[in-house]
DSSP file (Angstrom, degrees, kcal/mol; ACC not computed):
  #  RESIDUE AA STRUCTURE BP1 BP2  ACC     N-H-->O    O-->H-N    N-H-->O    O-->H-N    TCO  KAPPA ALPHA  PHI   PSI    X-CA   Y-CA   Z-CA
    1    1 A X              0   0    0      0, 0.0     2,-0.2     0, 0.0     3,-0.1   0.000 360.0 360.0 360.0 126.3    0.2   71.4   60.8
    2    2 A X        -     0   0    0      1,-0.1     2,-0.0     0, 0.0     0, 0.0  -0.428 360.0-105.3 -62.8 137.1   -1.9   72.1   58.1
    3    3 A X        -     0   0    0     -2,-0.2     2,-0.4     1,-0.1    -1,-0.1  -0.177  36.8-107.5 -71.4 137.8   -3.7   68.9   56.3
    4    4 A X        -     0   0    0     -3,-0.1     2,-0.4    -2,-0.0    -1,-0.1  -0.554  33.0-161.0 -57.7 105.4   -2.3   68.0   53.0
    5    5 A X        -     0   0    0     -2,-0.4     2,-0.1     4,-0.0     0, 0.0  -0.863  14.3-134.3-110.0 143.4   -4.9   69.0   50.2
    6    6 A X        -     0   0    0     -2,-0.4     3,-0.2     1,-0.1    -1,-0.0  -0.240  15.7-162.0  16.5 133.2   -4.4   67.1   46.6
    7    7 A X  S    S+     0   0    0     -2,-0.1     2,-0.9     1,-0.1    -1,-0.1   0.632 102.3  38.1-106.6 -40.2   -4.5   69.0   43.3
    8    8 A X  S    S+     0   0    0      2,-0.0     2,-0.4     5,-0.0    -1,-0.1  -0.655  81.2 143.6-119.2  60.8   -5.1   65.2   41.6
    9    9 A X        +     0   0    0     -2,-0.9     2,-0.3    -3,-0.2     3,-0.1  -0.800  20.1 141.2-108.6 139.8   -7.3   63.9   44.4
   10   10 A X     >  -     0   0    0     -2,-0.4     4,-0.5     1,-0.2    -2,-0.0  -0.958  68.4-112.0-168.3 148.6  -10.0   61.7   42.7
   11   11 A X  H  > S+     0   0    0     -2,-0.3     4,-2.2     2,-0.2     5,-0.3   0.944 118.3  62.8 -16.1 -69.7  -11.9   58.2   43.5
   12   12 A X  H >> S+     0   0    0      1,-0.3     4,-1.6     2,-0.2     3,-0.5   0.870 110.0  28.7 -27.5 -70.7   -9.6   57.2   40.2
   13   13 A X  H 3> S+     0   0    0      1,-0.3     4,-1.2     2,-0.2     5,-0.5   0.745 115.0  63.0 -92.2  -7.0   -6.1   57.6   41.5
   14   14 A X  H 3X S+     0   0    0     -4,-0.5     4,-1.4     1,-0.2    -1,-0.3   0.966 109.5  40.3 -82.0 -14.1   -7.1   56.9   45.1
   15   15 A X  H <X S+     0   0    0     -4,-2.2     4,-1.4    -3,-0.5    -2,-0.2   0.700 114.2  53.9 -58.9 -37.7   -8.1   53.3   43.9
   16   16 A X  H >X S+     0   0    0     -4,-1.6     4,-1.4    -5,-0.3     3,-0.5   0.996 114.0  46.4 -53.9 -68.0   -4.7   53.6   41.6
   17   17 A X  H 3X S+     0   0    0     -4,-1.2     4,-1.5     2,-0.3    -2,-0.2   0.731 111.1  50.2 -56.1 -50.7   -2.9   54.4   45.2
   18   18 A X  H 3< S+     0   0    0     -4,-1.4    -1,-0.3    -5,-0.5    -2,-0.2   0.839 107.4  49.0 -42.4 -53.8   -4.5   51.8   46.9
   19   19 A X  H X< S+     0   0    0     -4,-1.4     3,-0.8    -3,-0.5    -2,-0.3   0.876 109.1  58.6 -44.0 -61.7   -3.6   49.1   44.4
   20   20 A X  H >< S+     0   0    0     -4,-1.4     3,-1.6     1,-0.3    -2,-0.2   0.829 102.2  50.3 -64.2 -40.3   -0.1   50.4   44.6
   21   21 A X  T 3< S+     0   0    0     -4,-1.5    -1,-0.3     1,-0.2    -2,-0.1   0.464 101.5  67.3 -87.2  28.0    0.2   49.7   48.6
   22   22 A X  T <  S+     0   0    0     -3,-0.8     2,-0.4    -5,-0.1    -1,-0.2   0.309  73.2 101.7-119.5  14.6   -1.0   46.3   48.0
   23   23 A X    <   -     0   0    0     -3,-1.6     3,-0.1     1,-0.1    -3,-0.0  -0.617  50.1-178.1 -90.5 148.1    2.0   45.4   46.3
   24   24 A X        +     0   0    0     -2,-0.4     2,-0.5     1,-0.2    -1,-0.1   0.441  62.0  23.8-118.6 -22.0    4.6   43.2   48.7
   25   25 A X  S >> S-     0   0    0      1,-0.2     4,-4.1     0, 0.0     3,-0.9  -0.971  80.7-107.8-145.4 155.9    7.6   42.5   46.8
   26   26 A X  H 3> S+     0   0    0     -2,-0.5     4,-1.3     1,-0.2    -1,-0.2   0.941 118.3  59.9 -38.9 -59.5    9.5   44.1   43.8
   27   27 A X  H 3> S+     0   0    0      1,-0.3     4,-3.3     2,-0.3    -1,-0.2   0.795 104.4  49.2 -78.5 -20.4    8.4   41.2   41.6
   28   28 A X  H <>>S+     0   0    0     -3,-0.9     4,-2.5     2,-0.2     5,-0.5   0.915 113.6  50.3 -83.5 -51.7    4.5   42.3   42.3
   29   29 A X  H  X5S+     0   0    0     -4,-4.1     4,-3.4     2,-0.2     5,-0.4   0.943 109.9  46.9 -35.1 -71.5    5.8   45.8   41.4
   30   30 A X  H  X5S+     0   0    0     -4,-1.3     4,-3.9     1,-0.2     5,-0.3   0.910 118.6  42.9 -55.4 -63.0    7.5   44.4   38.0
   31   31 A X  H  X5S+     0   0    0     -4,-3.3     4,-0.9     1,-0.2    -1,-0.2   0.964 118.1  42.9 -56.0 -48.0    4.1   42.4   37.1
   32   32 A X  H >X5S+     0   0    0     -4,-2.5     4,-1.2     1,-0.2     3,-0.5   0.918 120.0  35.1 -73.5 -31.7    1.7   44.9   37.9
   33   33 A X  H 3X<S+     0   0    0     -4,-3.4     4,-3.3    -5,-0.5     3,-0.2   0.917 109.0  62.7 -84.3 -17.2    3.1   48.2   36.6
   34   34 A X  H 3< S+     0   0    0     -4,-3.9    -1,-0.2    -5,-0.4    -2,-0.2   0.730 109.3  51.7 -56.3 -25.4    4.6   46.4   33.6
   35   35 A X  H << S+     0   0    0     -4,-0.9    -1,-0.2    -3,-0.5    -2,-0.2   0.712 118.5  28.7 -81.3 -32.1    0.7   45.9   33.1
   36   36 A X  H  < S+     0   0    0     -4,-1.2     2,-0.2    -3,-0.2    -2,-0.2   0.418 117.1  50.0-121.0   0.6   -0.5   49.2   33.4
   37   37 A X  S  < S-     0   0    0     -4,-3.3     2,-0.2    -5,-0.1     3,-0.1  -0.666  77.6-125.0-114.6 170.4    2.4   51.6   32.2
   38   38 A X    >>  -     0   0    0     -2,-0.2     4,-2.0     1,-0.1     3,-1.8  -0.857  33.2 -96.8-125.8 161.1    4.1   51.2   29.0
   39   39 A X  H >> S+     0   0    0      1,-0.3     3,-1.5    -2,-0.2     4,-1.0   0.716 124.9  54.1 -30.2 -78.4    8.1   50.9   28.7
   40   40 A X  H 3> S+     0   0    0      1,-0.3     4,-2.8     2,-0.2    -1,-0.3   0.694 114.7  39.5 -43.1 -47.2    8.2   55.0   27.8
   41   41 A X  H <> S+     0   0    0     -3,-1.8     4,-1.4     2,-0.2    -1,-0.3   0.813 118.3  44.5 -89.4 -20.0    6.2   55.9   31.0
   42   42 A X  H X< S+     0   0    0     -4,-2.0     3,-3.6    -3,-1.5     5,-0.3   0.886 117.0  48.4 -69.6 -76.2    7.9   53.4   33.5
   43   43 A X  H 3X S+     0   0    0     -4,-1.0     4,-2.0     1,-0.3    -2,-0.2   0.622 110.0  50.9 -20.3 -66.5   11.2   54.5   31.9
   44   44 A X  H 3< S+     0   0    0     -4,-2.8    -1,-0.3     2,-0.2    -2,-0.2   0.637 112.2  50.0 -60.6 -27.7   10.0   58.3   32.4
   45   45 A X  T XX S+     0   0    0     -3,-3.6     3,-2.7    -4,-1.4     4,-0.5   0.732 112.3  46.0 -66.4-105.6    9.2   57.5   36.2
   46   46 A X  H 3> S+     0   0    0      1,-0.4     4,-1.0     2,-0.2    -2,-0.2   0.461 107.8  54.6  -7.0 -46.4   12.3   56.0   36.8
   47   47 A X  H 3< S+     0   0    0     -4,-2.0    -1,-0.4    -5,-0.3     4,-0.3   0.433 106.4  50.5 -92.3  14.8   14.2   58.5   35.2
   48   48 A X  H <> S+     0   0    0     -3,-2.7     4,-1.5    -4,-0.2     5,-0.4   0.658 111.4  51.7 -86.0 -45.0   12.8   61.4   37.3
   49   49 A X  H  X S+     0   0    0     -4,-0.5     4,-0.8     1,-0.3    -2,-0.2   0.771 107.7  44.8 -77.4  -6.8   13.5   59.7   40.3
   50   50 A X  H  X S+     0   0    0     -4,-1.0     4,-2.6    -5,-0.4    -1,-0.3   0.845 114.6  50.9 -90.2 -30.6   16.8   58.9   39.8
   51   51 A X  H >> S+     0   0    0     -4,-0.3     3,-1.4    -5,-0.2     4,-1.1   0.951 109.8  56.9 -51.4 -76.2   17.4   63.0   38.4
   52   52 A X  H 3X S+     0   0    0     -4,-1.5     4,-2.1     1,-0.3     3,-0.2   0.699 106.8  50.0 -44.6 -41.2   15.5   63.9   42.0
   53   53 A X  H 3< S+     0   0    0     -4,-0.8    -1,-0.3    -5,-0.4    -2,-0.2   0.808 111.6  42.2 -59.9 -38.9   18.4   61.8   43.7
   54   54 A X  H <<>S+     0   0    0     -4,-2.6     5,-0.9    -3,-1.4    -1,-0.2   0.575 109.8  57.8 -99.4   0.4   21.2   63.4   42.1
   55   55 A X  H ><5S+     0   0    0     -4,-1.1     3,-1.6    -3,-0.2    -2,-0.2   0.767 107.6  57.9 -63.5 -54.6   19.6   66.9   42.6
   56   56 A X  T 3<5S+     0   0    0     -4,-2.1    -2,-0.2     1,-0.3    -3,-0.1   0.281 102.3  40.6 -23.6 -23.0   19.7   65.7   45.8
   57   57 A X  T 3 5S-     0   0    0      0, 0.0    -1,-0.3     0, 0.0    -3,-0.1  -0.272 120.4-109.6-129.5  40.2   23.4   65.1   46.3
   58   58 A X  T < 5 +     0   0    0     -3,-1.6    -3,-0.2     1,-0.1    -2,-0.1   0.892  62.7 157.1  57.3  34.5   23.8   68.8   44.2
   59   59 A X      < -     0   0    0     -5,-0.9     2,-0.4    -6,-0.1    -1,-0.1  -0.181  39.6-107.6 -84.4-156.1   25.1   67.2   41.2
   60   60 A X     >  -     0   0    0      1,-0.2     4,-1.6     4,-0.0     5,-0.1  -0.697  15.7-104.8-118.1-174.2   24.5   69.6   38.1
   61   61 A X  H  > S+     0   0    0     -2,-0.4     4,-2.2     2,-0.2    -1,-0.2   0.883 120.6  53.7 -36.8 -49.9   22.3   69.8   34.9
   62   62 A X  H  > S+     0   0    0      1,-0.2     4,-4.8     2,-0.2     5,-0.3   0.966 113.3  38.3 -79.0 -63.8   25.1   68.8   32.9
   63   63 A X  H  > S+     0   0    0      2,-0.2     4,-2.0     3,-0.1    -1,-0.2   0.759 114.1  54.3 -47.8 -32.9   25.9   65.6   34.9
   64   64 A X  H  X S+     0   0    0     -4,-1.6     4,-2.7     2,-0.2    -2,-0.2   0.997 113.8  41.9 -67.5 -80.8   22.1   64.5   35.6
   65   65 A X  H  X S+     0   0    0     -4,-2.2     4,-1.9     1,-0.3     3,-0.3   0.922 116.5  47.9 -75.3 -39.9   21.2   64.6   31.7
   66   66 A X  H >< S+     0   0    0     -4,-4.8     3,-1.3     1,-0.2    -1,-0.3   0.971 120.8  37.8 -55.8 -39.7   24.7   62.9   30.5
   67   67 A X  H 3< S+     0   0    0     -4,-2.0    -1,-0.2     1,-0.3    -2,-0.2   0.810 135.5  25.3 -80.4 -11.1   24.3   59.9   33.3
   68   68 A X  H 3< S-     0   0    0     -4,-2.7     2,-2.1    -3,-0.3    -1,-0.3   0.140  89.5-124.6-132.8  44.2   20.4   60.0   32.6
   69   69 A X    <<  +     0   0    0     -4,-1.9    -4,-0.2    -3,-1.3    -3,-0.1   0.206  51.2 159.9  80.1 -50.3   19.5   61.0   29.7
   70   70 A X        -     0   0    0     -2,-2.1    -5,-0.2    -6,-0.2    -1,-0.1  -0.062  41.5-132.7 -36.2 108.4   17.0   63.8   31.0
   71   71 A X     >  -     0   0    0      1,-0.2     4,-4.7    -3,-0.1    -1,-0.1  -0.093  34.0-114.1 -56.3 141.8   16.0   66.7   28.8
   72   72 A X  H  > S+     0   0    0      2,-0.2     4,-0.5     1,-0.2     5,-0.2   0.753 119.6  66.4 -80.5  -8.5   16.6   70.1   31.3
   73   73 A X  H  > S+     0   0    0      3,-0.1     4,-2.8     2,-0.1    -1,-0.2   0.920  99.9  42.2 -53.0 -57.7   13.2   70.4   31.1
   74   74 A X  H  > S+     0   0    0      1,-0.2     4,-1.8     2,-0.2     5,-0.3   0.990 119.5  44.7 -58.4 -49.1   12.5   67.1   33.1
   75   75 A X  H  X S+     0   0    0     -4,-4.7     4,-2.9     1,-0.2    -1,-0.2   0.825 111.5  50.0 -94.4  -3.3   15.2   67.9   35.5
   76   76 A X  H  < S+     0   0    0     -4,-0.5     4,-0.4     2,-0.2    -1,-0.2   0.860 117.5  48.9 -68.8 -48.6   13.8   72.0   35.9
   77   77 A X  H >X S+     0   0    0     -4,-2.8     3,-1.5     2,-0.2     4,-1.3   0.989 115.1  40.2 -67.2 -77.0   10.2   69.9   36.5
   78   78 A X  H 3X S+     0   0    0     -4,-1.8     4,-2.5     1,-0.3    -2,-0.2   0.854 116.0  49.9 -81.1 -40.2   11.7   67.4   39.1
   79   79 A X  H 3X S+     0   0    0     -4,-2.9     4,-1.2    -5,-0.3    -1,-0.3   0.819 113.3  48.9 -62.3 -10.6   14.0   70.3   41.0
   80   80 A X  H <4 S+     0   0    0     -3,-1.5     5,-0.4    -4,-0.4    -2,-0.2   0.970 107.5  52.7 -82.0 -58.9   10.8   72.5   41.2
   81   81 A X  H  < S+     0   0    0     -4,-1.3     6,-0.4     3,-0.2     7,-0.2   0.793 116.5  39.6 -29.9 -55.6    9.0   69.6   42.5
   82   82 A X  H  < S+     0   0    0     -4,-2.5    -1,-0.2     1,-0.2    -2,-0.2   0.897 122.2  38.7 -74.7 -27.4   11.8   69.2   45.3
   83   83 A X  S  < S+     0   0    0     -4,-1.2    -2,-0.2    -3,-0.1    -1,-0.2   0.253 138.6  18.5-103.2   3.2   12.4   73.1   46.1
   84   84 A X  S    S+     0   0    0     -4,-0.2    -3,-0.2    -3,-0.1    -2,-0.1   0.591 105.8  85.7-150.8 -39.2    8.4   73.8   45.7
   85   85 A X  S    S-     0   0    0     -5,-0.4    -4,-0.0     1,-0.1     0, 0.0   0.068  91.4 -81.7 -91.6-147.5    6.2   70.4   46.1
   86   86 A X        -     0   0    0      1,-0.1    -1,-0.1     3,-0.0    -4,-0.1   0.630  66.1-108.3 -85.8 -15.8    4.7   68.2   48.8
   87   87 A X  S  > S+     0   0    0     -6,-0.4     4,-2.5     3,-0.0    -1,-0.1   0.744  71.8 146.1  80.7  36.6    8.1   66.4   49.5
   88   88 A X  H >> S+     0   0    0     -7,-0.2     3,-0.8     2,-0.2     4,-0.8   0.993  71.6  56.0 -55.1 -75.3    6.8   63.3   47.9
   89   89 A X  H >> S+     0   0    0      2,-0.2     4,-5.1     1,-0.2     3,-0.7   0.796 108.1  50.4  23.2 -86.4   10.5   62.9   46.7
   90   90 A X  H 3> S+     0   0    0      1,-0.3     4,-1.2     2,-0.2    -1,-0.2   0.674 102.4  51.4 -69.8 -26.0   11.6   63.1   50.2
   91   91 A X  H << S+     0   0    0     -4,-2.5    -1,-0.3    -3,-0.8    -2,-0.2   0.534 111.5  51.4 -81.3 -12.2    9.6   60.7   52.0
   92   92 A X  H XX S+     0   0    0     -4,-0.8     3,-1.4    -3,-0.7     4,-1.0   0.738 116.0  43.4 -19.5 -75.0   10.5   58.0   49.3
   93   93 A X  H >X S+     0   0    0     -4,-5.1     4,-2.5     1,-0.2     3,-1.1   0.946 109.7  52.6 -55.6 -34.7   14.2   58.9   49.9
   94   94 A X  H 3< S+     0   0    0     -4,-1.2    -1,-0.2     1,-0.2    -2,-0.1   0.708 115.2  44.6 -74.8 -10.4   14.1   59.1   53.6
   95   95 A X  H <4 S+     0   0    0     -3,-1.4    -1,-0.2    -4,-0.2    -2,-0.2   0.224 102.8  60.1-122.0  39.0   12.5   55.6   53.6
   96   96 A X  H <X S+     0   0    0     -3,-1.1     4,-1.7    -4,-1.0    -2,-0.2   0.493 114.3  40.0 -83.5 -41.4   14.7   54.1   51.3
   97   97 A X  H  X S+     0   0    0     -4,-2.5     4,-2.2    -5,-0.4     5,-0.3   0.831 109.0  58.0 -77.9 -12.6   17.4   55.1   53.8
   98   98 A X  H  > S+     0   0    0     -5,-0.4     4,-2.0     1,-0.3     3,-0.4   0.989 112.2  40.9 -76.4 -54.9   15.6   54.2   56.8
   99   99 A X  H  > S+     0   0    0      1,-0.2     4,-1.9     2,-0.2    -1,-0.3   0.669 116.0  54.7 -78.5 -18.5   15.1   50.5   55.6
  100  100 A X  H  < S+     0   0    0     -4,-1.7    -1,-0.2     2,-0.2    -2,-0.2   0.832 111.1  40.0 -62.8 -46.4   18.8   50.5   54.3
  101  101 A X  H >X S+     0   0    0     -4,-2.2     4,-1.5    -3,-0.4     3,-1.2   0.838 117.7  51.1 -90.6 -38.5   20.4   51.5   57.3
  102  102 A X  H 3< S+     0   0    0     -4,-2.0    -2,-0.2    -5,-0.3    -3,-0.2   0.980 111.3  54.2 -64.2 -45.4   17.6   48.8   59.5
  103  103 A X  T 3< S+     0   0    0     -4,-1.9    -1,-0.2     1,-0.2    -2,-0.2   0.524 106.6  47.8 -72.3  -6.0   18.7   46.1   57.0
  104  104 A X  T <4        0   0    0     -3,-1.2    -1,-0.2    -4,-0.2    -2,-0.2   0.642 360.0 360.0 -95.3 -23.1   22.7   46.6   57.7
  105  105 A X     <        0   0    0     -4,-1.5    -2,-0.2    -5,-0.2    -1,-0.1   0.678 360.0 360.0 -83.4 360.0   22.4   46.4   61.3
């Protein structure tokens, strides 16, 4: 399989990325990005990743922007991103479920 090249590969965000996997609980999430986003750009993550999830169970344009808000630009950007990019997306979803499903059993 060919190795995974970066368009936004940098010192910068691999220190960012680093930072980020040193986080252990939601509440260390809360303090630290509440520290380094502001409301508008947490808000704007969050609402692409919920759009990518309900592109994901094939809901439509119409439904995605009433229940979030999302211009069809943002959700044209986050299906492009699913149908075209690294499957960032999809490793987030697939171990959201993985730990969902370990944590009922």
């Amino acid at each position: 399989m060919k190795e995974f090249v970066s368009r936004i590969k940098s010192k910068e965000n691999d220190k960012l990325f680093e930072a980020i996997l040193q986080l252990q609980s939601i509440e260390d999430c809360y303090k630290f990005f509440e520290d380094i986003c502001t409301i508008n750009e947490l808000n704007a993550i969050s609402q692409r990743l919920q759009v990518a999830e309900m592109l994901m169970q094939k809901k439509t344009y119409i439904d995605i922007a009433d229940t979030t808000g999302a211009s069809t630009a943002t959700i044209s950007r986050v299906n492009r991103s699913l149908n075209y990019g690294n499957r960032g997306y999809q490793i987030v979803f697939e171990r959201l479920k993985e730990k969902k499903n370990n944590n009922q059993e």
